[in-house]
C-alpha atoms as one frame of an Amber mdcrd trajectory, in Angstrom:
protein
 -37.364  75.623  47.379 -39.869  77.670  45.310 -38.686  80.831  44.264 -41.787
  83.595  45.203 -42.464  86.860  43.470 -44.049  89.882  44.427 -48.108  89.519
  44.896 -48.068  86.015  45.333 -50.357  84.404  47.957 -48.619  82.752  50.743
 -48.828  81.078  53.848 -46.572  79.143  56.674 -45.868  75.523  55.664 -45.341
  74.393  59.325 -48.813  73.935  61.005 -46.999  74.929  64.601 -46.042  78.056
  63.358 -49.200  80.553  65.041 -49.308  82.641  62.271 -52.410  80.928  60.304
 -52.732  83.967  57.719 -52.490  84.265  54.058 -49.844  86.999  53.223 -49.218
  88.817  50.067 -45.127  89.139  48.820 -44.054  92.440  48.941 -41.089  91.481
  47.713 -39.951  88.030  45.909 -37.393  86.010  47.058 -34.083  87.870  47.686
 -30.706  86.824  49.506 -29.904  88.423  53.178 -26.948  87.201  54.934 -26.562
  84.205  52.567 -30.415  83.080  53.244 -33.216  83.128  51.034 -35.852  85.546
  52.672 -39.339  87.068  51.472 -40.893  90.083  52.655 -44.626  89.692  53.678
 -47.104  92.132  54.077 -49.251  92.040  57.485 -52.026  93.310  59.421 -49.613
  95.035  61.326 -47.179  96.292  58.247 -44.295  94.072  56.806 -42.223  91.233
  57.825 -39.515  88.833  56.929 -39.815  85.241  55.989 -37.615  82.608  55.625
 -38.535  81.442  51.968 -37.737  77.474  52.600 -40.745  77.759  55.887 -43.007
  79.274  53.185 -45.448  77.994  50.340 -48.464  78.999  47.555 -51.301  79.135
  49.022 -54.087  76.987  48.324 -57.381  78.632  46.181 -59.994  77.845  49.504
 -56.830  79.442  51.724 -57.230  82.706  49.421 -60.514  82.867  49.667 -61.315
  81.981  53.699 -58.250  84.240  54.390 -56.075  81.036  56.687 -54.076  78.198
  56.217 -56.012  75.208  56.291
């Protein structure tokens, strides 16, 4: 599992997940309730990830804005 830190570009590794977005770390990967969770920033404001469903996004993601 990749460990992320705050700024990084990121995006959902599972291609049925609906969420297609790139989305900046608020903050890195931390420990709640015994899991490894990152918090996201969004459109909409911030969320929680599940570090392991995340990954880096790619340079084209970055720039078009969506996983590919």
């Amino acid at each position: 599992m990749e460990k992320f830190k705050p700024n990084d570009k990121v995006v959902y590794t599972n291609k049925h997940i609906p969420n297609n977005l790139v989305m900046n770390v608020k903050r890195g990967t931390h420990k709640s309730g015994g899991m490894d969770m990152v918090t996201v920033e969004l459109p909409g404001g911030l969320a929680h990830a599940f570090a392991s469903e995340l990954r880096i996004a790619t340079t084209l993601e970055e720039k078009l804005g969506v996983r590919q």
